[in-house]
C-alpha positions as CSV (number, residue, x, y, z in Angstrom):
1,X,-19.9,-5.2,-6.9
2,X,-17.2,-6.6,-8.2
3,X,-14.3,-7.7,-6.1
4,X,-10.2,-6.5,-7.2
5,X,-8.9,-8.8,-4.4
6,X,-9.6,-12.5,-3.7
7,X,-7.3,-14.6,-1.3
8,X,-8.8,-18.1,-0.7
9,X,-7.6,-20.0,1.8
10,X,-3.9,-18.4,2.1
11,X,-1.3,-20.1,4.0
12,X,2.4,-19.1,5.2
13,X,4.8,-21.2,6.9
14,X,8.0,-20.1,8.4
15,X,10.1,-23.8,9.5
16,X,7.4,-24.7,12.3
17,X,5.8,-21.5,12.8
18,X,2.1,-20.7,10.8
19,X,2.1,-16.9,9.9
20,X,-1.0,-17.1,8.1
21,X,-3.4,-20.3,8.8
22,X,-6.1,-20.5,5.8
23,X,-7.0,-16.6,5.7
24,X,-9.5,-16.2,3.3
25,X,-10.5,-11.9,2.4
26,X,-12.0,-10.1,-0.5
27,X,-11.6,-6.6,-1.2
28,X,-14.9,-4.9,-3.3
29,X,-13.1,-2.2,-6.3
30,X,-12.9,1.3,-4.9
31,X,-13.5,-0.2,-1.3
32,X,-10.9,1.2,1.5
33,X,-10.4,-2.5,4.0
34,X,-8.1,-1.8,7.1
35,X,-6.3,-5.3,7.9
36,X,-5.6,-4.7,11.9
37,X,-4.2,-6.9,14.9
38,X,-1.5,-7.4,17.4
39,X,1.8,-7.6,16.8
40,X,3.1,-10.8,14.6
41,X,-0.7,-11.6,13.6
42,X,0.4,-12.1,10.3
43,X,-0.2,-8.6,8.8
44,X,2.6,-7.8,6.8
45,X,2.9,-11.3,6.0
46,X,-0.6,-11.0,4.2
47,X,0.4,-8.0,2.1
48,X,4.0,-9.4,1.3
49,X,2.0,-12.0,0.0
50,X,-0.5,-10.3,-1.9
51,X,2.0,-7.6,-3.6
52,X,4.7,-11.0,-4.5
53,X,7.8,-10.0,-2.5
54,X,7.0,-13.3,-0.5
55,X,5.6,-17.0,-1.4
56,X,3.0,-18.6,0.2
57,X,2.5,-22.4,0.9
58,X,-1.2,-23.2,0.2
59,X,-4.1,-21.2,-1.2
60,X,-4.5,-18.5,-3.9
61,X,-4.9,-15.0,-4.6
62,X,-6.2,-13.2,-7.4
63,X,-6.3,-9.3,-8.3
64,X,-8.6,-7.7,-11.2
65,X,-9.2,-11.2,-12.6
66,X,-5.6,-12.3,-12.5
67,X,-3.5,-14.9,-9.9
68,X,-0.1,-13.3,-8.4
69,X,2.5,-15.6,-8.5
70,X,4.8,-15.2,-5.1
71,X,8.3,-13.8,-5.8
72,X,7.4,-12.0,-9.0
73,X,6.8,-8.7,-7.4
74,X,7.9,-6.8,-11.1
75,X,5.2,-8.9,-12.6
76,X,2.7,-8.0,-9.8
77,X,3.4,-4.0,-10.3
78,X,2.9,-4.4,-13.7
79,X,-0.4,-5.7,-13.4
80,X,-1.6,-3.0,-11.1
81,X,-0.2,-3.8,-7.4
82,X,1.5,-0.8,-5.8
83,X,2.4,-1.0,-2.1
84,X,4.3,1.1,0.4
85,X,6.6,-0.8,3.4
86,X,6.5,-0.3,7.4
87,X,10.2,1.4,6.5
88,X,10.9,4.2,3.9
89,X,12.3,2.8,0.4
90,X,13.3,6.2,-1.2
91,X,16.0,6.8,-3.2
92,X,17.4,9.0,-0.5
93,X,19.9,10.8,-2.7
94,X,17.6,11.2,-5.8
95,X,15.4,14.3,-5.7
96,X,11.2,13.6,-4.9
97,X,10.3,14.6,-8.4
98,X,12.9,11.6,-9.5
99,X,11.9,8.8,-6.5
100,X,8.0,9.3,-8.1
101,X,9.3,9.3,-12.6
102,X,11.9,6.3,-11.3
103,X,8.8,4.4,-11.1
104,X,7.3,5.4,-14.6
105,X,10.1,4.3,-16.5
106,X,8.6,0.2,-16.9
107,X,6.2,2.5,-19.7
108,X,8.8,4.7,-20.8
109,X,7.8,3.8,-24.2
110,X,11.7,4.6,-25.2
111,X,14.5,2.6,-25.6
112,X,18.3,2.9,-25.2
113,X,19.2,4.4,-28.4
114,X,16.6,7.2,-28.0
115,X,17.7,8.3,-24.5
116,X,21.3,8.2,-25.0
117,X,20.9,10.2,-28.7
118,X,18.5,12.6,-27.1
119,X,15.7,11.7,-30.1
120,X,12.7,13.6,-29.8
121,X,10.8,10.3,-28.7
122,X,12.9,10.5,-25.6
123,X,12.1,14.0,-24.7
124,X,8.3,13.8,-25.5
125,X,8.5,10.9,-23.1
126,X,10.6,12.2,-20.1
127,X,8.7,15.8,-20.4
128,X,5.4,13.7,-20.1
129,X,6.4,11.8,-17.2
130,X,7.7,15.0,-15.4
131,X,4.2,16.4,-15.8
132,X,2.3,13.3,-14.6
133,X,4.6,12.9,-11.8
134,X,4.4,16.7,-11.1
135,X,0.6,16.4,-10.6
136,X,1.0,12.9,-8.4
137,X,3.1,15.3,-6.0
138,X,0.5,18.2,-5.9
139,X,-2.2,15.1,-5.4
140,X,-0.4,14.0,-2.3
141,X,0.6,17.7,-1.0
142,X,4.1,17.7,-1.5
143,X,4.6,19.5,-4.8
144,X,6.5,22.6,-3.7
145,X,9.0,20.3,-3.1
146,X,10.0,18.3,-5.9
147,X,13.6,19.5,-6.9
148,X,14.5,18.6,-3.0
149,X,17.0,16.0,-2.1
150,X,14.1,13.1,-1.0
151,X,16.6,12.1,2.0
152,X,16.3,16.3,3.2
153,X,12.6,16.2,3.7
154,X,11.1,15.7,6.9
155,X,9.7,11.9,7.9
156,X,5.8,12.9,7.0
157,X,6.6,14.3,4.1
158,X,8.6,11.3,2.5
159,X,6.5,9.0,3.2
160,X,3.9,11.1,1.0
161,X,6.4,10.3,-2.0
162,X,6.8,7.4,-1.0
163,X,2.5,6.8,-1.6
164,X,3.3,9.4,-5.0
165,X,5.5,7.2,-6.2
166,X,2.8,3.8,-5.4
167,X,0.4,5.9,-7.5
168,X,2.9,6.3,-10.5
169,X,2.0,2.5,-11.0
170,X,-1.6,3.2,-11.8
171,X,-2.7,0.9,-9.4
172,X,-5.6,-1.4,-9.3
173,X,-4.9,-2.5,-5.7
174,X,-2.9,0.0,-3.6
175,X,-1.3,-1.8,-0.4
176,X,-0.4,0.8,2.2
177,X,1.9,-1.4,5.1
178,X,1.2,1.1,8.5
179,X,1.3,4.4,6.0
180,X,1.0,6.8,9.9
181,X,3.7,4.9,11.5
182,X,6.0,7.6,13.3
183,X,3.6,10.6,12.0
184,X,3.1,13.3,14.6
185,X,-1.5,13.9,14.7
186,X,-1.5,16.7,12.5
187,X,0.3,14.5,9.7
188,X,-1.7,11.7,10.4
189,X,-5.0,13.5,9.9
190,X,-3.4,15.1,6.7
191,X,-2.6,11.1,5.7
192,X,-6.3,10.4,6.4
193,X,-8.0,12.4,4.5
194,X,-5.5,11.8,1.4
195,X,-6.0,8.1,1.6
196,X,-10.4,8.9,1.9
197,X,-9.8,10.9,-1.0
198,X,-8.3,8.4,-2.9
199,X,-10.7,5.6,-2.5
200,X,-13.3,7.9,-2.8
201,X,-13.0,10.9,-5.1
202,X,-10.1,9.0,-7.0
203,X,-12.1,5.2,-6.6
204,X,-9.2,3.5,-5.8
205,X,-9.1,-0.5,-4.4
206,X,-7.2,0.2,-0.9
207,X,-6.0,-2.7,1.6
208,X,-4.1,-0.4,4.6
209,X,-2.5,-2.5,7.6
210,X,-2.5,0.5,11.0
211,X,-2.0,0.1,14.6
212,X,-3.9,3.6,15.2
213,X,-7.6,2.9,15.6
214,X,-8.9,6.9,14.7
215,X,-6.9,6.3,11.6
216,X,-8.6,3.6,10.8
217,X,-12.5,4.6,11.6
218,X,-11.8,7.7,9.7
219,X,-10.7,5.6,6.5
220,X,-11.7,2.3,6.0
221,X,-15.5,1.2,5.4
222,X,-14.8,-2.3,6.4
223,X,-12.2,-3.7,8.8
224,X,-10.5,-7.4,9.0
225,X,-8.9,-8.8,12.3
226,X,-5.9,-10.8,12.7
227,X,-4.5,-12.5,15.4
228,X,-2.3,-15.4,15.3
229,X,-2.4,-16.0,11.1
230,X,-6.6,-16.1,11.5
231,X,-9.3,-13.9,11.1
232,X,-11.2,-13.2,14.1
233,X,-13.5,-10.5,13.0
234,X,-14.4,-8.0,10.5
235,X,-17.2,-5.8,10.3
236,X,-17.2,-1.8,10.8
237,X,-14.8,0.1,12.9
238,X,-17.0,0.3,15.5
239,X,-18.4,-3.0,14.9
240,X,-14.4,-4.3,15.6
241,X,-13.8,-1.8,18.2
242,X,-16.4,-3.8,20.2
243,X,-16.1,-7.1,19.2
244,X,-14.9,-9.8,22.0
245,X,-12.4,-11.6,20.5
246,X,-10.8,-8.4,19.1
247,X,-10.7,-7.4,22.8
248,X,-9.0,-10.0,24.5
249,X,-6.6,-10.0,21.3
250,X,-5.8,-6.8,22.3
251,X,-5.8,-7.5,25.9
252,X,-3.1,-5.5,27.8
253,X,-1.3,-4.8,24.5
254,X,-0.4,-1.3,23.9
255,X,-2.8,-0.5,20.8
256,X,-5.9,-1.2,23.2
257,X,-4.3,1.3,26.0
């Protein structure tokens, strides 16, 4: 099968410190890979990498055929890299059915003239946006409330838009940086089976960074292991559950408790 992601030999320096240290990780289309490890393993390093909002020192990394270019994260979403972030990056005082169209309008297919006259391009354009943006919000279960005020909605709920508004992109390679963080269990088995569903029935290319283990056994087909900027395992869940050096990684941190 062919792979959508290809990082070869990836390195990230901060002054003296390594945050990644030659990772090398391939991600198969419509294959859900959980990136896991303790705390400053070089995670969200990886997928600020991968997505452009950072530059890397040494190595490449390719998506669909193409290489990203650190610091052009514009250039990187319109090629087909959507991501979420560890914190929310709403438009708090925008309504949800704006926060998901706000990230349509790179293809509005309009220009200044034609909104600001009202032409009929304009409105064919904004009503077909409103529709596709409508359906992204039913697709993540937060439909019924798409005239709210995005900051009014509760913390499980917005970070729904937020993944509504990732899938407004029509992503090739959907980045999800700890997408259950601060969800109660009931949310984050709602979040589960949305993200199974969209690697599966949708055959999405998903990379998802999570601390919670059930999360990721009952999403991801393959998981990678960081710890200190390196890979130390991948395999299954259950084949990373039980592997040594994942173990003493984990070893009296609060994930393995």
């Amino acid at each position: 099968m062919t792979d959508i992601l290809t990082i070869n030999g990836l390195v990230r320096r901060f002054g003296g410190v390594t945050a990644l240290a030659g990772v090398d990780l391939s991600l198969e289309a419509g294959q859900i890979r959980a990136l896991i490890g303790p705390n400053g393993s070089g995670k969200s390093t990886l997928i600020n990498c991968v997505s452009a909002v950072d530059r890397w020192d040494e190595g490449t990394i390719v998506v669909d055929g193409a290489p990203v270019k650190g610091r052009d994260s514009v250039a990187a979403a319109r090629r087909g890299i959507a991501r979420t972030f560890q914190t929310l990056r709403l438009f708090d005082d925008m309504t949800v059915l704006e926060n998901v169209m706000v990230a349509m309008h790179h293809s509005r297919g309009y220009g200044v003239f034609s909104a600001v006259a009202l032409l009929p391009r304009y409105r064919n354009s904004e009503a077909r946006m409103r529709k596709r943006a409508l359906g992204l919000l039913d697709r993540v279960g937060v439909a019924p409330y798409a005239d709210l005020i995005a900051g009014t909605l509760p913390y499980g709920h917005r970070r729904l838009v937020e993944i509504a508004r990732a899938l407004a992109l029509d992503p090739a390679l959907l980045l999800l940086d700890e997408p259950a963080a601060g969800m109660n269990d009931a949310e984050t088995q709602r979040l589960a089976a949305l993200v199974a569903s969209l690697g599966g029935d949708d055959g999405l290319s998903i990379l998802v960074v999570e601390h919670n283990m059930d999360f990721v056994a009952s999403v991801a087909t393959q998981v990678t292991v960081l710890d200190n900027g390196r890979i130390i395992a991948e395999g299954t869940p259950a084949e990373v559950r039980e592997h040594p050096d994942v173990l003493r990684a984990y070893l009296g941190s609060e994930e393995n408790a």
